[in-house]
N, CA, C and O atoms as a CHARMM CRD file, in Angstrom:
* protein
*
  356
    1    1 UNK  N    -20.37200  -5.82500 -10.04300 PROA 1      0.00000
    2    1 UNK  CA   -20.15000  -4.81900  -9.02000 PROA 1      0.00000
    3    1 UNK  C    -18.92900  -5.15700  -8.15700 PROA 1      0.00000
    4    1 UNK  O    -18.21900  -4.30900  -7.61600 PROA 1      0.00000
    5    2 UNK  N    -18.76700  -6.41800  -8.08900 PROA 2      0.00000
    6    2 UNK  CA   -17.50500  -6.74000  -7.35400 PROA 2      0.00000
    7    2 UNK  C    -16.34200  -6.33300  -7.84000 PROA 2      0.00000
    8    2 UNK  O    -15.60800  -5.89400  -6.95400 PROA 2      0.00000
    9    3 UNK  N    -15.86500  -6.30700  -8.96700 PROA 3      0.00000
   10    3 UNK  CA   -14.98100  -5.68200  -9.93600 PROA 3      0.00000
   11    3 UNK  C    -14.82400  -4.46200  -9.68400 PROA 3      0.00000
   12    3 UNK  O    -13.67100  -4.14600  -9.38700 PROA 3      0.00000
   13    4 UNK  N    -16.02000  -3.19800  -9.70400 PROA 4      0.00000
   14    4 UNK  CA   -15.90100  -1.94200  -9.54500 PROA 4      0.00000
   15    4 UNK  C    -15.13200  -1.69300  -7.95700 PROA 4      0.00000
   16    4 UNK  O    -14.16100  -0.93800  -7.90200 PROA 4      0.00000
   17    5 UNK  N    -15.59700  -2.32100  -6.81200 PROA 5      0.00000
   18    5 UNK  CA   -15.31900  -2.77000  -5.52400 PROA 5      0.00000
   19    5 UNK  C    -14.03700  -2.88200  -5.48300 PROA 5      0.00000
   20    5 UNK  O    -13.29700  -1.93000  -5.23400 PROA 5      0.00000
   21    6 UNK  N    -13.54300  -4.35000  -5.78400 PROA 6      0.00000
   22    6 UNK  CA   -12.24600  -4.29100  -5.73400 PROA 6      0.00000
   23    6 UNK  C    -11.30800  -3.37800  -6.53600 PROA 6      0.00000
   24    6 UNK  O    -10.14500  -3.17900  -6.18500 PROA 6      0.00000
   25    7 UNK  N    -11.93400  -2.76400  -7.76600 PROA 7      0.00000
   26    7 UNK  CA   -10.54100  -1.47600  -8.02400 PROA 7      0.00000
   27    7 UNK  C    -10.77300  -0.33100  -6.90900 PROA 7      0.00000
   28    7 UNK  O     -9.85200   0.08400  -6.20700 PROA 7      0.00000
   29    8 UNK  N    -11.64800  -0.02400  -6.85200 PROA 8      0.00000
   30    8 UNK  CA   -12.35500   1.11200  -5.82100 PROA 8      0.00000
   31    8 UNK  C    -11.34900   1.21000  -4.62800 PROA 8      0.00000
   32    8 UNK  O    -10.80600   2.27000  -4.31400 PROA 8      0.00000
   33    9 UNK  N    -11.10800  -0.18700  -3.87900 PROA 9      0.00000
   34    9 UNK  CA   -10.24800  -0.68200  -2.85500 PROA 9      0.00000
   35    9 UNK  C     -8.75500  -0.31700  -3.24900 PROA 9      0.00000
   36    9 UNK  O     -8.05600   0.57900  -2.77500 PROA 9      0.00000
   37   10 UNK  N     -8.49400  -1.09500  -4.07900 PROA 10     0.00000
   38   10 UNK  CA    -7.09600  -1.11200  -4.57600 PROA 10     0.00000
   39   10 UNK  C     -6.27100   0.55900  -5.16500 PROA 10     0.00000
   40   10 UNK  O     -5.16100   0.99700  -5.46800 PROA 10     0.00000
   41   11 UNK  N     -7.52400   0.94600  -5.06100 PROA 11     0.00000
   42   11 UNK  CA    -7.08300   2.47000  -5.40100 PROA 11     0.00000
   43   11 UNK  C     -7.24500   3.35800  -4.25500 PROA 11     0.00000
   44   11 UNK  O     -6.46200   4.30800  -4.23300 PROA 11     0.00000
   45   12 UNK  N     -8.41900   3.22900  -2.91600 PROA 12     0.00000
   46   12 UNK  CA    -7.65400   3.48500  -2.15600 PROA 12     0.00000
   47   12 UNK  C     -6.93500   3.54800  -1.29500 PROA 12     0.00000
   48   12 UNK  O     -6.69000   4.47300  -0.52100 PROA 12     0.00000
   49   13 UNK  N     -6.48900   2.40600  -1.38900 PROA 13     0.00000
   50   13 UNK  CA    -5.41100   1.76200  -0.67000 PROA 13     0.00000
   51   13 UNK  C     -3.85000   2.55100  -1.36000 PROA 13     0.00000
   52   13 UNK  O     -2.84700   2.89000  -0.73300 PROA 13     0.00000
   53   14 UNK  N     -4.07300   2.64000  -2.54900 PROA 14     0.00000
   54   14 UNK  CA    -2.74800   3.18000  -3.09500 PROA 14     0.00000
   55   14 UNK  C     -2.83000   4.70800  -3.04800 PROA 14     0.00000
   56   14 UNK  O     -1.80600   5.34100  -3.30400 PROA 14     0.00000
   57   15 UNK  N     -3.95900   5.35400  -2.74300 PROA 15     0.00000
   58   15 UNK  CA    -3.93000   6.86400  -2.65000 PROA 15     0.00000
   59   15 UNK  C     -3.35400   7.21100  -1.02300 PROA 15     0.00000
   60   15 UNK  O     -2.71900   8.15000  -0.54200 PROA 15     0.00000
   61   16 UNK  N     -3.86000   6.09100  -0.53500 PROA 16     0.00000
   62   16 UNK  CA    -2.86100   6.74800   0.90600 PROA 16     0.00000
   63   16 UNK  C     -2.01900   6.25200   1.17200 PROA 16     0.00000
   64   16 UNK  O     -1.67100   6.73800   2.24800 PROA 16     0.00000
   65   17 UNK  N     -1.18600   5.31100   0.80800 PROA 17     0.00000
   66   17 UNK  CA     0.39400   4.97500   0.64200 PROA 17     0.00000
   67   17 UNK  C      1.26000   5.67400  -0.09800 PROA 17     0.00000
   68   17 UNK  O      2.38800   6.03200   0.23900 PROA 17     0.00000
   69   18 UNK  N      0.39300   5.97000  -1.70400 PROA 18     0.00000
   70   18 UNK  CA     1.66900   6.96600  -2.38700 PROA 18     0.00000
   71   18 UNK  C      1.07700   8.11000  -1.93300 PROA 18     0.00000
   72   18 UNK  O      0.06300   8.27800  -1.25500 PROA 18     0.00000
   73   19 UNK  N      2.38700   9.37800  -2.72400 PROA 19     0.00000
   74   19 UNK  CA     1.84600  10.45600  -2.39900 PROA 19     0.00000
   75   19 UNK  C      0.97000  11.29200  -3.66900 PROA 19     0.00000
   76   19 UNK  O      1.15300  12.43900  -4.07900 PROA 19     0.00000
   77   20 UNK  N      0.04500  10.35000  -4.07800 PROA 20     0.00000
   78   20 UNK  CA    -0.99700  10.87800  -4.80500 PROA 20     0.00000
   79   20 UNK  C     -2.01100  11.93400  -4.52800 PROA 20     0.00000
   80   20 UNK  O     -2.26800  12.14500  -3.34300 PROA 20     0.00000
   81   21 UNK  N     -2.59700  12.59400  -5.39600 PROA 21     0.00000
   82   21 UNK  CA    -3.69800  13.28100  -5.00900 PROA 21     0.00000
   83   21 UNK  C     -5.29600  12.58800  -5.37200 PROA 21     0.00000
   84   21 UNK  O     -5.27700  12.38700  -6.58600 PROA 21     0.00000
   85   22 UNK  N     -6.33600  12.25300  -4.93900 PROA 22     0.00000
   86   22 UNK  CA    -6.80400  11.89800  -5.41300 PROA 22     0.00000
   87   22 UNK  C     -7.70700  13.29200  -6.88900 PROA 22     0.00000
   88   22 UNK  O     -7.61400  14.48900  -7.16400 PROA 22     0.00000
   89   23 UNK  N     -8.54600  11.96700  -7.42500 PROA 23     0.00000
   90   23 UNK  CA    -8.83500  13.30200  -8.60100 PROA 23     0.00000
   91   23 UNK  C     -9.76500  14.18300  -8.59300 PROA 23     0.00000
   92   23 UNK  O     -9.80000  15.17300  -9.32400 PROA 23     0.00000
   93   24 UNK  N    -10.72700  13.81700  -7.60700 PROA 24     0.00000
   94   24 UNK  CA   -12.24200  14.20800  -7.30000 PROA 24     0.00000
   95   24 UNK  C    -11.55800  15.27100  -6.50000 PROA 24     0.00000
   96   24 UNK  O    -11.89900  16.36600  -6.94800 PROA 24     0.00000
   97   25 UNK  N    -10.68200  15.39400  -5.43800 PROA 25     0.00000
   98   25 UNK  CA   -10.30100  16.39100  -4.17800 PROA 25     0.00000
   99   25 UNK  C     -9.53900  17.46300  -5.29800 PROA 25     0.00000
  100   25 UNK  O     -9.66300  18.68000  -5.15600 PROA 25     0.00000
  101   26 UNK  N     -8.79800  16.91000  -6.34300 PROA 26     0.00000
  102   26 UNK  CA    -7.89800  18.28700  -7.03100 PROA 26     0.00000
  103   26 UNK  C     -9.25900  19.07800  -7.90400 PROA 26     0.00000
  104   26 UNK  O     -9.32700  20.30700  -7.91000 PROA 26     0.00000
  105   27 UNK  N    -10.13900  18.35400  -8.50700 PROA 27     0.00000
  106   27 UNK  CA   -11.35500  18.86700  -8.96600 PROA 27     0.00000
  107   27 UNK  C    -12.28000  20.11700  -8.14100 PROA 27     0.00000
  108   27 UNK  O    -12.80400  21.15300  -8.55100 PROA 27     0.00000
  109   28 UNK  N    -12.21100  19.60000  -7.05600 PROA 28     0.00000
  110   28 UNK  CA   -13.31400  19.76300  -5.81800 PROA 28     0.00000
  111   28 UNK  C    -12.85800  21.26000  -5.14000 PROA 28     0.00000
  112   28 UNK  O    -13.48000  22.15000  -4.56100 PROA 28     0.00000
  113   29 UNK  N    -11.26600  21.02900  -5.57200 PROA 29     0.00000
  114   29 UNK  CA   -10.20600  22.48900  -5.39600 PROA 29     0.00000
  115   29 UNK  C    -10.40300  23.68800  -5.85700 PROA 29     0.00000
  116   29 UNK  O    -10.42800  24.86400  -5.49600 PROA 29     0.00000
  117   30 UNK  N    -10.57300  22.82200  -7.03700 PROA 30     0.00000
  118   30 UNK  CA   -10.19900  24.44300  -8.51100 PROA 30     0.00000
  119   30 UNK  C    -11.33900  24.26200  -8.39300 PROA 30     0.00000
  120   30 UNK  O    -11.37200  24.22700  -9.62300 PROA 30     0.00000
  121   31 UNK  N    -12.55300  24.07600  -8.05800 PROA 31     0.00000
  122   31 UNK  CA   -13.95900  24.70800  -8.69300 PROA 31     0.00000
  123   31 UNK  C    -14.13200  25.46900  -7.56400 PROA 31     0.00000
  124   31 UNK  O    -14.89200  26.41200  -7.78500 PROA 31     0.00000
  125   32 UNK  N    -13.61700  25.41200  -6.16500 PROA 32     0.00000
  126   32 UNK  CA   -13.62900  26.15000  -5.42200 PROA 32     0.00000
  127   32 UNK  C    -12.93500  27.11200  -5.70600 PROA 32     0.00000
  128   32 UNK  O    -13.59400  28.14400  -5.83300 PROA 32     0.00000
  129   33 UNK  N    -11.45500  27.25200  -5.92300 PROA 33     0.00000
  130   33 UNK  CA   -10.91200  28.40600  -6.59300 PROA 33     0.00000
  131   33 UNK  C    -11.63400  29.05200  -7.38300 PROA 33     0.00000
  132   33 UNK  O    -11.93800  30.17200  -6.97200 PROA 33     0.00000
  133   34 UNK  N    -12.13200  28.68600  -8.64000 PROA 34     0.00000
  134   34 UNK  CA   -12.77200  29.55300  -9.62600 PROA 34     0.00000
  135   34 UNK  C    -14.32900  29.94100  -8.85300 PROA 34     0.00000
  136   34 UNK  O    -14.96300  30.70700  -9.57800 PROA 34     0.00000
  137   35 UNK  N    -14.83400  29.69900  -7.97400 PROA 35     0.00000
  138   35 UNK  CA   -15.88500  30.19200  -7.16300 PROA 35     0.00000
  139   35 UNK  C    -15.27200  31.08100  -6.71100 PROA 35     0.00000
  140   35 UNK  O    -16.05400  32.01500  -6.53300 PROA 35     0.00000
  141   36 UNK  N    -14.05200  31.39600  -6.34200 PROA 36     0.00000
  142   36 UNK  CA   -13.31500  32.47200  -5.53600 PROA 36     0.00000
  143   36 UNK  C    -13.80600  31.99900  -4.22300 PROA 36     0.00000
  144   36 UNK  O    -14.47100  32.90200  -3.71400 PROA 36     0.00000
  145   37 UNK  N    -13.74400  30.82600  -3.37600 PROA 37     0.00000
  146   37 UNK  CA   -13.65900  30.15100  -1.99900 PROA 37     0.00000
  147   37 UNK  C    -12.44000  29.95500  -2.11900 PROA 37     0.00000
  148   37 UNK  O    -11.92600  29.78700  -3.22400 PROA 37     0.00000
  149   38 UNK  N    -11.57100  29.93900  -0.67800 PROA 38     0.00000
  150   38 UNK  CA   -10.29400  29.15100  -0.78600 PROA 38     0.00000
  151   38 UNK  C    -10.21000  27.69900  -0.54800 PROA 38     0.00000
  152   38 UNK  O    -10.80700  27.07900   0.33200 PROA 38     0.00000
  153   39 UNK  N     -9.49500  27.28100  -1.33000 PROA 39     0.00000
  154   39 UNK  CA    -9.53500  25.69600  -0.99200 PROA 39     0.00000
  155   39 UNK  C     -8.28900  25.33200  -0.01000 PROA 39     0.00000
  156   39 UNK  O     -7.33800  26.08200   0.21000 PROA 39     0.00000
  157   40 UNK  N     -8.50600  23.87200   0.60200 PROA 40     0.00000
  158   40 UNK  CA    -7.86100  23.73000   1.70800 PROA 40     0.00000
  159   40 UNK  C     -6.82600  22.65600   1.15300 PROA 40     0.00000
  160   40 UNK  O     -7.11900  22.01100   0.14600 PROA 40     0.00000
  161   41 UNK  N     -5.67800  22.47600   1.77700 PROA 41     0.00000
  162   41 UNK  CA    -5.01000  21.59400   1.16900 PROA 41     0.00000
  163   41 UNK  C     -4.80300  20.31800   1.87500 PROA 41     0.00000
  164   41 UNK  O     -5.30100  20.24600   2.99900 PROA 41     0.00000
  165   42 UNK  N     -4.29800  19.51800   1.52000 PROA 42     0.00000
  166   42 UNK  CA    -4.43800  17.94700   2.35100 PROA 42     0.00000
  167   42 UNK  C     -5.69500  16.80300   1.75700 PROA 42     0.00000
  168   42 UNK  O     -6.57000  16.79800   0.89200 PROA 42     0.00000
  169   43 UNK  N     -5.32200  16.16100   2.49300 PROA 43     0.00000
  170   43 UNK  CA    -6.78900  14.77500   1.93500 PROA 43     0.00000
  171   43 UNK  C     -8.02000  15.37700   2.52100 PROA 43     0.00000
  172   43 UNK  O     -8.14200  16.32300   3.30000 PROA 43     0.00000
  173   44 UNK  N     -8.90100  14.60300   1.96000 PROA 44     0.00000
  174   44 UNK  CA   -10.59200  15.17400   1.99400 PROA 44     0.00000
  175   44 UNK  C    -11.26700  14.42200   3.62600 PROA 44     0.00000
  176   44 UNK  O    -12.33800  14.59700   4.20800 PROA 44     0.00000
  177   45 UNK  N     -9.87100  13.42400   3.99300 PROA 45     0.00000
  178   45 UNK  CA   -10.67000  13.11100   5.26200 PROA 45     0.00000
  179   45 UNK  C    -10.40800  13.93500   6.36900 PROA 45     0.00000
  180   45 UNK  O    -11.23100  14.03700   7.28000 PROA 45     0.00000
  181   46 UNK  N     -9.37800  14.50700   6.37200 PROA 46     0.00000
  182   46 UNK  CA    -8.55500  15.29600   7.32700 PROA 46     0.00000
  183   46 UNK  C     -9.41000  16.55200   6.90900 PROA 46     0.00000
  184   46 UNK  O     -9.97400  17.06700   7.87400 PROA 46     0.00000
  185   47 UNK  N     -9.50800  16.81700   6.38600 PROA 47     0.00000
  186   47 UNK  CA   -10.30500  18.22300   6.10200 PROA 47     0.00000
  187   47 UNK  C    -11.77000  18.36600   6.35000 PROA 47     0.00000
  188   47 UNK  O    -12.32300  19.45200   6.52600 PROA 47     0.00000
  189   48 UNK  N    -12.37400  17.18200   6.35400 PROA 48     0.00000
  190   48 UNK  CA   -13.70400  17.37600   6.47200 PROA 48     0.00000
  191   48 UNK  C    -14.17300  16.38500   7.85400 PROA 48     0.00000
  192   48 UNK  O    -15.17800  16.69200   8.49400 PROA 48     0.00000
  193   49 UNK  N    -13.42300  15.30400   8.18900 PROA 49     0.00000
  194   49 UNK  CA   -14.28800  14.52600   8.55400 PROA 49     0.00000
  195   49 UNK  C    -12.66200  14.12000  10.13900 PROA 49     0.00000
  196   49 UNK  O    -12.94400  13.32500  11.03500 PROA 49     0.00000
  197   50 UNK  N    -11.87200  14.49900  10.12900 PROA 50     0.00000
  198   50 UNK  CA   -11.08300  13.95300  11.09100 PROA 50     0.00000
  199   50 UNK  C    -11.26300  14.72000  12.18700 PROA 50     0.00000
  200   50 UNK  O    -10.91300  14.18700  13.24100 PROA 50     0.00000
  201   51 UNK  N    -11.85300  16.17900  12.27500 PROA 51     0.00000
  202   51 UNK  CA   -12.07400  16.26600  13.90000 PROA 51     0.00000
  203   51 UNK  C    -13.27200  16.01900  14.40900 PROA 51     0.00000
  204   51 UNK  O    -13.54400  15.98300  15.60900 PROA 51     0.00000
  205   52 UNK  N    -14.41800  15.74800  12.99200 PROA 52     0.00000
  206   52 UNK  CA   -15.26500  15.06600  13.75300 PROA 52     0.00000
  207   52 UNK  C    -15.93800  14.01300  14.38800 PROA 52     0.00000
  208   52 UNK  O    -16.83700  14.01600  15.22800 PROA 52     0.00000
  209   53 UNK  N    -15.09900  12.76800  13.61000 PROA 53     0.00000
  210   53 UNK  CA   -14.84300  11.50300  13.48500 PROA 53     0.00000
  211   53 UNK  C    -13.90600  11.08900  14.24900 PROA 53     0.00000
  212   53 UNK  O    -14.07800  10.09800  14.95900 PROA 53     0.00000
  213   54 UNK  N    -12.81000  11.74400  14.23600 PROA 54     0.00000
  214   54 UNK  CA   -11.43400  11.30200  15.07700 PROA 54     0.00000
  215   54 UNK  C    -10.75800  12.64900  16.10400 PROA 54     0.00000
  216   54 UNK  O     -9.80800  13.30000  15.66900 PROA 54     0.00000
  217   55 UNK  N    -11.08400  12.81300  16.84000 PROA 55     0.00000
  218   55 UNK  CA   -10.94300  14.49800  17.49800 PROA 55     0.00000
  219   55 UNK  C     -9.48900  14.33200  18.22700 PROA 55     0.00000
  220   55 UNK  O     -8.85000  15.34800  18.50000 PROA 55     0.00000
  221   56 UNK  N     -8.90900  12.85800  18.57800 PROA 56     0.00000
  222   56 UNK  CA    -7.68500  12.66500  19.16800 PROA 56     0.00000
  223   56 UNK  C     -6.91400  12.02400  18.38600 PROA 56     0.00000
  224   56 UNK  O     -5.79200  11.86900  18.86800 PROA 56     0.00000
  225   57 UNK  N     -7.11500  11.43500  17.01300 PROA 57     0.00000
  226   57 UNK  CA    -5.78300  10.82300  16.52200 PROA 57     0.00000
  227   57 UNK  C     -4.95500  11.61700  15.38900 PROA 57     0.00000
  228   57 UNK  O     -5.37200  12.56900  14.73000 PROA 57     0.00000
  229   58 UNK  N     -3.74800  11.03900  15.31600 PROA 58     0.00000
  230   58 UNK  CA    -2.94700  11.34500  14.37600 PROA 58     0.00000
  231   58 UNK  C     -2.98300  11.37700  13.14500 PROA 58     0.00000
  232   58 UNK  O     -2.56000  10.26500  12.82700 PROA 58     0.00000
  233   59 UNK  N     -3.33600  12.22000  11.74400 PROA 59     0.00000
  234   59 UNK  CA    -2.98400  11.99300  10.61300 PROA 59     0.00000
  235   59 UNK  C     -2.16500  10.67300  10.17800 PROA 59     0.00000
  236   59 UNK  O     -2.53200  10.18600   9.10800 PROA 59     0.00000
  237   60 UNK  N     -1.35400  10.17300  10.69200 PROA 60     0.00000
  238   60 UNK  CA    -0.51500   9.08500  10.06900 PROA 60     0.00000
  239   60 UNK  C     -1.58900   8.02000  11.05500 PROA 60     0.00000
  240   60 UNK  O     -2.45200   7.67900  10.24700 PROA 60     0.00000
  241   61 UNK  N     -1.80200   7.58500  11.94500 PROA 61     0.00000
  242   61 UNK  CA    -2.79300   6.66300  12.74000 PROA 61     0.00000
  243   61 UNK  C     -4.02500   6.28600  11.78000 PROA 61     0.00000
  244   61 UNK  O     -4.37900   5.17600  11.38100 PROA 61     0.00000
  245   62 UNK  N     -4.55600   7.53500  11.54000 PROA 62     0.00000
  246   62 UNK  CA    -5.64600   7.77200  10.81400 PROA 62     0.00000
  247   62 UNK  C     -5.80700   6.87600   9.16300 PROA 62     0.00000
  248   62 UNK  O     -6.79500   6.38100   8.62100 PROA 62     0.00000
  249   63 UNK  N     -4.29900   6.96600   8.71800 PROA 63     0.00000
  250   63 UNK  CA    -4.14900   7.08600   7.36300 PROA 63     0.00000
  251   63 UNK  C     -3.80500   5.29100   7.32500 PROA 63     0.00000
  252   63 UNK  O     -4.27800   4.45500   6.55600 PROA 63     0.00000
  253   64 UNK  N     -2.84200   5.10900   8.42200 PROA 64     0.00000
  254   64 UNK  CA    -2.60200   3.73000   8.50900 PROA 64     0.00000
  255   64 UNK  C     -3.83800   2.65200   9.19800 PROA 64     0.00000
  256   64 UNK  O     -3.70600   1.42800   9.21300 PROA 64     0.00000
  257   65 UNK  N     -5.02600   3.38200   9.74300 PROA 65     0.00000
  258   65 UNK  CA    -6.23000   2.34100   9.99500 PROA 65     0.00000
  259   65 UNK  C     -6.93200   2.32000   8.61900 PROA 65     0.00000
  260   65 UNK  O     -7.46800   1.23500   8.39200 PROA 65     0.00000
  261   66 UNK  N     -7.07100   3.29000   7.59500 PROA 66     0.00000
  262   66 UNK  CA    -7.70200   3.14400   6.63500 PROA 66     0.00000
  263   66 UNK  C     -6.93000   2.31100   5.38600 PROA 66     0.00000
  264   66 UNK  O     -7.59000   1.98200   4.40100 PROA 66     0.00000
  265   67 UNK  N     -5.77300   2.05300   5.46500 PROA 67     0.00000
  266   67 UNK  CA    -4.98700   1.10000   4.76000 PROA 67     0.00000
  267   67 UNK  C     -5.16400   0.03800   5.35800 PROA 67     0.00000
  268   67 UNK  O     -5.45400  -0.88400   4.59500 PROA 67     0.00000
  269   68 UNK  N     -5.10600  -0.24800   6.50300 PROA 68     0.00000
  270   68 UNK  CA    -5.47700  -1.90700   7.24700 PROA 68     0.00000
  271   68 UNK  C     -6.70300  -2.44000   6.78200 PROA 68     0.00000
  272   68 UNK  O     -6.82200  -3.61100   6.42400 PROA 68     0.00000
  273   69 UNK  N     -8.05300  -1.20600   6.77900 PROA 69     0.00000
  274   69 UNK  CA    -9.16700  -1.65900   6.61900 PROA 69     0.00000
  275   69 UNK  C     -9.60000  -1.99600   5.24400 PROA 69     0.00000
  276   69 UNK  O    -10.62900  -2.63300   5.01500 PROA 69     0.00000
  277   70 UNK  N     -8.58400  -1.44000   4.09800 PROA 70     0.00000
  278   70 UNK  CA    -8.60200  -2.17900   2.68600 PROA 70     0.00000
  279   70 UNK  C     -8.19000  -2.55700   2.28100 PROA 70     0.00000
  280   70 UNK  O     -8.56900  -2.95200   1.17900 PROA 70     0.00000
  281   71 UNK  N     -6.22700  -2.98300   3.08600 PROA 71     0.00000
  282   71 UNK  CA    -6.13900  -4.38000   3.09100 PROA 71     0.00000
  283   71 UNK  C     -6.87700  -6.02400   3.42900 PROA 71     0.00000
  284   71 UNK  O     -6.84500  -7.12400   2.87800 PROA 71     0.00000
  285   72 UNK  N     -7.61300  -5.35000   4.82900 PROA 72     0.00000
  286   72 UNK  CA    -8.20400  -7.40600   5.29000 PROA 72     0.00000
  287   72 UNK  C     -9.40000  -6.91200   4.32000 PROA 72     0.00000
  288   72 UNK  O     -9.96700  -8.00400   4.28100 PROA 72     0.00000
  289   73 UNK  N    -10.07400  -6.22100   3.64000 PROA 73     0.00000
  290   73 UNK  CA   -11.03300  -6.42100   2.57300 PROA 73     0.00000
  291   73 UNK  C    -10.64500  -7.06800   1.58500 PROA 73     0.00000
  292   73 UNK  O    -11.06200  -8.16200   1.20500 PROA 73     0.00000
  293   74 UNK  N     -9.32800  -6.01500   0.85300 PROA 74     0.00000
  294   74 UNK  CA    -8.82900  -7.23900  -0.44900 PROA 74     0.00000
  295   74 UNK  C     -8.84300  -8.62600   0.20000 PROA 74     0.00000
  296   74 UNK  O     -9.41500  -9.51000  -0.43700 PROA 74     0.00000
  297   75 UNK  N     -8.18400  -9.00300   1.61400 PROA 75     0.00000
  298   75 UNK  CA    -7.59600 -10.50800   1.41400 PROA 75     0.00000
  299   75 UNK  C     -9.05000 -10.92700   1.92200 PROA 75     0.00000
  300   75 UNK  O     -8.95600 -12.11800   2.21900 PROA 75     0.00000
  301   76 UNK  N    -10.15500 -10.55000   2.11900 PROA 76     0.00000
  302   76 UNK  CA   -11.76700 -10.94700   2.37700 PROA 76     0.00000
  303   76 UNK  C    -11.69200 -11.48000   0.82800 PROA 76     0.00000
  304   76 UNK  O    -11.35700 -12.63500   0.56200 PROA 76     0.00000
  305   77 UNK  N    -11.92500 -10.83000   0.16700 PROA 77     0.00000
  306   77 UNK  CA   -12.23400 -11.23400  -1.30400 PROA 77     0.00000
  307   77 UNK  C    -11.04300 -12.15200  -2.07500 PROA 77     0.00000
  308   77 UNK  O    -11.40300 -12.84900  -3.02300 PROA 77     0.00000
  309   78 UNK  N     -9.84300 -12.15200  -1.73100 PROA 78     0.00000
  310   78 UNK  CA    -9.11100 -12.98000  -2.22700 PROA 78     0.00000
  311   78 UNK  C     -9.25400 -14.50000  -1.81700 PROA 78     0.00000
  312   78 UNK  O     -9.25100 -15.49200  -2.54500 PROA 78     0.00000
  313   79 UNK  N     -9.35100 -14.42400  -0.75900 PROA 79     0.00000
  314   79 UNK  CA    -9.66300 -15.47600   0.05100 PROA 79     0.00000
  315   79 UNK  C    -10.76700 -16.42900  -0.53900 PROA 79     0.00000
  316   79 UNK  O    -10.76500 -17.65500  -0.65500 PROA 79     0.00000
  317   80 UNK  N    -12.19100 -15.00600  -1.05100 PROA 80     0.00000
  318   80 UNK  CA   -13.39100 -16.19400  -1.34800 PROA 80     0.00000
  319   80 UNK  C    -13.17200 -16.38500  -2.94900 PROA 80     0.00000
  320   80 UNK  O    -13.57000 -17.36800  -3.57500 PROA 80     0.00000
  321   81 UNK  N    -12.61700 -15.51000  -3.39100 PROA 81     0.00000
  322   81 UNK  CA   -11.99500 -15.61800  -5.07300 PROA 81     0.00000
  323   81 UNK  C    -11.27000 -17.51500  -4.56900 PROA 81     0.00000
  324   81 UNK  O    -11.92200 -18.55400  -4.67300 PROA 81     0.00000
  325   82 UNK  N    -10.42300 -17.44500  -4.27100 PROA 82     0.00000
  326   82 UNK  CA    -9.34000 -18.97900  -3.81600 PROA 82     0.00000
  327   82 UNK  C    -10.41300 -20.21100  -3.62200 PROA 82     0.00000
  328   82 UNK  O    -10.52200 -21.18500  -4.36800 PROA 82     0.00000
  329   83 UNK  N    -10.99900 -19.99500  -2.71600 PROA 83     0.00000
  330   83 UNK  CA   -12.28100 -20.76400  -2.10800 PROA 83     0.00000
  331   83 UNK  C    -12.89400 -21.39500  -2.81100 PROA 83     0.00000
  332   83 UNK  O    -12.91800 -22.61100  -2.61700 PROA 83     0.00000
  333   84 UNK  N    -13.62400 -20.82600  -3.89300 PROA 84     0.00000
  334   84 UNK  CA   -14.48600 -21.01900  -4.78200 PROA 84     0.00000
  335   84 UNK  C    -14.29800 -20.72200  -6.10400 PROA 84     0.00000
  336   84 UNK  O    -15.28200 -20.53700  -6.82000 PROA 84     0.00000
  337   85 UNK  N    -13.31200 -20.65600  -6.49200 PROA 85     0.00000
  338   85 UNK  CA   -12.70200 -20.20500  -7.96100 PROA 85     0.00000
  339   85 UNK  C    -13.22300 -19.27100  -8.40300 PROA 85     0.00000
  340   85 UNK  O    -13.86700 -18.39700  -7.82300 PROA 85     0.00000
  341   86 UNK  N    -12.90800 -19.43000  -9.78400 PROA 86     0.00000
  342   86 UNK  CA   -12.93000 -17.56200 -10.28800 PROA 86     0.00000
  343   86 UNK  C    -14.87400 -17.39300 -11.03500 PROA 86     0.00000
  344   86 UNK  O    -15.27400 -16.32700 -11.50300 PROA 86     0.00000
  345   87 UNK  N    -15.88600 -18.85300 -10.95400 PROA 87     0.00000
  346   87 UNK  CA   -17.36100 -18.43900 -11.07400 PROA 87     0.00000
  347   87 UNK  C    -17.63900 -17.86300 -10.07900 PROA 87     0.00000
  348   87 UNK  O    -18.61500 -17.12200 -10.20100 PROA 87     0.00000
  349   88 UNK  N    -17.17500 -17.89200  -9.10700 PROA 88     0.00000
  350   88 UNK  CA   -17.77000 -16.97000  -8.12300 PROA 88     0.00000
  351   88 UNK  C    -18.12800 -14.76900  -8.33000 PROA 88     0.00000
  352   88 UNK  O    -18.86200 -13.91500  -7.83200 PROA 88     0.00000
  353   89 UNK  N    -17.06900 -14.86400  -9.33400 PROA 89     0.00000
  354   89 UNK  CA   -17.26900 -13.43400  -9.83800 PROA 89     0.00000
  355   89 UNK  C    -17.74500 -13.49000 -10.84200 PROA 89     0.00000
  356   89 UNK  O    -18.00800 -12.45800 -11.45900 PROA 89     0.00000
């Protein structure tokens, strides 16, 4: 499970640095389209969860605390990967 974890991380860490889409949100789109709902455009946190979660910050604030918070995770796990060598996984 740690394996699934750390790609999990590492991916999204790279969905909000590049300008990727993730795949579940372009999915999550068109089935709304073909429902004939309109779909909204932007990331799935800003759309669903940033004015209720975050009602005063910035899209880029927002985007750069959630990259901090899966960066010190990777280096959490790199750290105990180093520590204790690689039986530990």
């Amino acid at each position: 499970m740690r394996w699934l974890h750390i790609t999990s991380l590492i991916w999204g860490v790279a969905i909000e640095i590049l300008p990727w889409s993730c795949p579940l949100t372009l999915a999550e789109n068109w089935l709304e389209l073909r429902a004939g709902s309109t779909s909204y455009q932007g990331s799935f946190v800003l759309h669903y969860l940033d004015m209720l979660v975050y009602p005063n910050i910035s899209p880029l604030l927002l985007t750069q605390a959630a990259v901090v918070v899966g960066i010190v995770n990777l280096g959490i796990y790199f750290r105990r990967f180093r520590r204790r060598g690689t039986t530990a996984w």
